[in-house]
N, C-alpha and C positions, 0 to 999 in steps of 0.2 A: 295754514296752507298744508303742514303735514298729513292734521286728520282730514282733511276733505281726502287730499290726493291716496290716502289709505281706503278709503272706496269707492275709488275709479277701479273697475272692472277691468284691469290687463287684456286681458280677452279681447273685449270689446273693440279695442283702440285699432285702429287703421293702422299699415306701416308707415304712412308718413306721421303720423302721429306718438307715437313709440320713442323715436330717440327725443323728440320735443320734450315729452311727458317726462323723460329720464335724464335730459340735461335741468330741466325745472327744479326737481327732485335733488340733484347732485346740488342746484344751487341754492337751495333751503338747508343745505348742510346733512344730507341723507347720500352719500356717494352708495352706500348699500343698496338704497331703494333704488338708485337710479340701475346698477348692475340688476335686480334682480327686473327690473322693467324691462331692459335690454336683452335678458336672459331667452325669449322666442327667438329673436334675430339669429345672435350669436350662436346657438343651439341648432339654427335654419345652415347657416355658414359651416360647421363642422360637420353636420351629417351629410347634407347634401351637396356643400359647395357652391348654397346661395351667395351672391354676391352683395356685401356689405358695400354702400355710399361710403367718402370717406366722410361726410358727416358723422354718417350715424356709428363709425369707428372712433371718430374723435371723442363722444360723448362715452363711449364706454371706456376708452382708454383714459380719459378726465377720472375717471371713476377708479379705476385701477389706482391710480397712481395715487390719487385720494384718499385710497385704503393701503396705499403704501405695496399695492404690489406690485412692485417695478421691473420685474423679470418678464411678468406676464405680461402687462402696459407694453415692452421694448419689443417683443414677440408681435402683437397686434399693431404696434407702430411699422413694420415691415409689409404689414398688408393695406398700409395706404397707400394708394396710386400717387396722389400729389403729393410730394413729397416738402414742397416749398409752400405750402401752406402756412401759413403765422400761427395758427393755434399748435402748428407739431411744433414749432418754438417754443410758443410759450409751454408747452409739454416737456419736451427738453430740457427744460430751465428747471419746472418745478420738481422734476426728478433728482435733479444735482441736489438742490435748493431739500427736498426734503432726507436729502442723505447726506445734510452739513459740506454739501461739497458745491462751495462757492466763490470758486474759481472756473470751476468747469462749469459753472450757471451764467456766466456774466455772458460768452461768445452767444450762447441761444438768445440772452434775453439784449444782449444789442441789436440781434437783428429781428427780432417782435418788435422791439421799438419802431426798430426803421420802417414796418412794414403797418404801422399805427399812423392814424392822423393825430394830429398832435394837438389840435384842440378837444378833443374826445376824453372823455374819462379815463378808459379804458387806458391813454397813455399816459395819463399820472401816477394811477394804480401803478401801471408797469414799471414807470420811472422809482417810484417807491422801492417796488421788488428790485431793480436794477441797483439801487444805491443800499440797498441790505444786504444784497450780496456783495458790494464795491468793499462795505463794514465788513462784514464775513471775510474778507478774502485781506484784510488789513492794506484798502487802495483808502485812506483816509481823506485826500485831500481829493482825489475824486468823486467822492462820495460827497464831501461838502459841497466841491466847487455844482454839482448835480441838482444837490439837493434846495443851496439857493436858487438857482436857475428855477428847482419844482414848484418853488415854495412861490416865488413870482407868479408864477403863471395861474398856478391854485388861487392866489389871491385876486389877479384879476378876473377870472373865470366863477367867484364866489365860491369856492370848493372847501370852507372852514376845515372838514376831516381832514384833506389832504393837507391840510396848511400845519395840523395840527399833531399829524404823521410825521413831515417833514423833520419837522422839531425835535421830536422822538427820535430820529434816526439822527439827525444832525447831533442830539446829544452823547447819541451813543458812540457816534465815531469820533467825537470831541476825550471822549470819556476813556475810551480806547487808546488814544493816542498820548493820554496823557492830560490833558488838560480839562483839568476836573471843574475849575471856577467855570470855563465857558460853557460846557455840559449843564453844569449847573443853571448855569444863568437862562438855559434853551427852557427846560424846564419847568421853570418857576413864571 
């Protein structure tokens, strides 16, 4: 996917087409490439005072914060109009979450959750990040009590990785807390 999307002609692409191509990008693991896609807009926005969707802010703020530039990301997070959007949560969250501060992740990512269907992928992932942070922030038995509750639902829903995620985290806050045999036992 990288080398095709290395020549698609920027140029070329339509504005509706631009942040698509550049959340794509950020989600092949290239958060660079998607900035440097989004680079017309944003560049539109500062000289002239074009006005950015907040989509197409979302995807470059994803990007920022991707490449860990959180100052800049919290600057452009101000110029989204909808402010209760789920993805600024889940933004929020991974901001804290990428500067070991996981406490001040857990309030953004309870209310991402809430704002998820909850048979959806997207809220197990999330539930995952939520109970990593729970471990982060040494909420141990919330974290468990969570993460069986995740581990159920991944199971009936067929989700193996999730199931297998779970475990992983289950073990670490097992391991954390002290309790190394049941740690153990997660992971074996």
């Amino acid at each position: 996917a990288r080398q095709l999307m290395g020549k698609v002609s920027l140029a070329s692409l339509e504005r509706f087409q631009i942040s698509q191509f550049a959340d794509f990008g950020r989600r092949v693991k290239d958060p660079l490439f998607a900035i440097k896609a989004m680079r017309k807009l944003v560049k539109s926005n500062l000289e002239t005072n074009e006005i950015l969707t907040d989509d197409e802010l979302v995807v470059y703020i994803r990007s920022l914060v991707k490449l860990g530039f959180f100052e800049e990301a919290s600057r452009w997070v101000e110029k989204v109009n909808n402010k209760s959007l789920p993805e600024l949560l889940d933004i929020q969250a991974r901001m804290h979450i990428s500067q070991w501060n996981y406490v001040e992740a857990i309030g953004p990512m309870q209310q991402y959750l809430e704002s998820l269907d909850s048979e959806s992928y997207s809220f197990l992932v999330a539930r995952l990040n939520y109970c990593a942070c729970l471990n982060g922030a040494k909420r141990f038995e919330s974290s468990e009590r969570v993460l069986s509750n995740t581990m159920q639902m991944a199971q009936s829903q067929g989700q193996p990785l999730i199931v297998a995620n779970c475990l992983e985290l289950l073990s670490q806050a097992y391991i954390l807390s002290g309790r190394f045999l049941a740690g153990k036992d997660c992971i074996e």
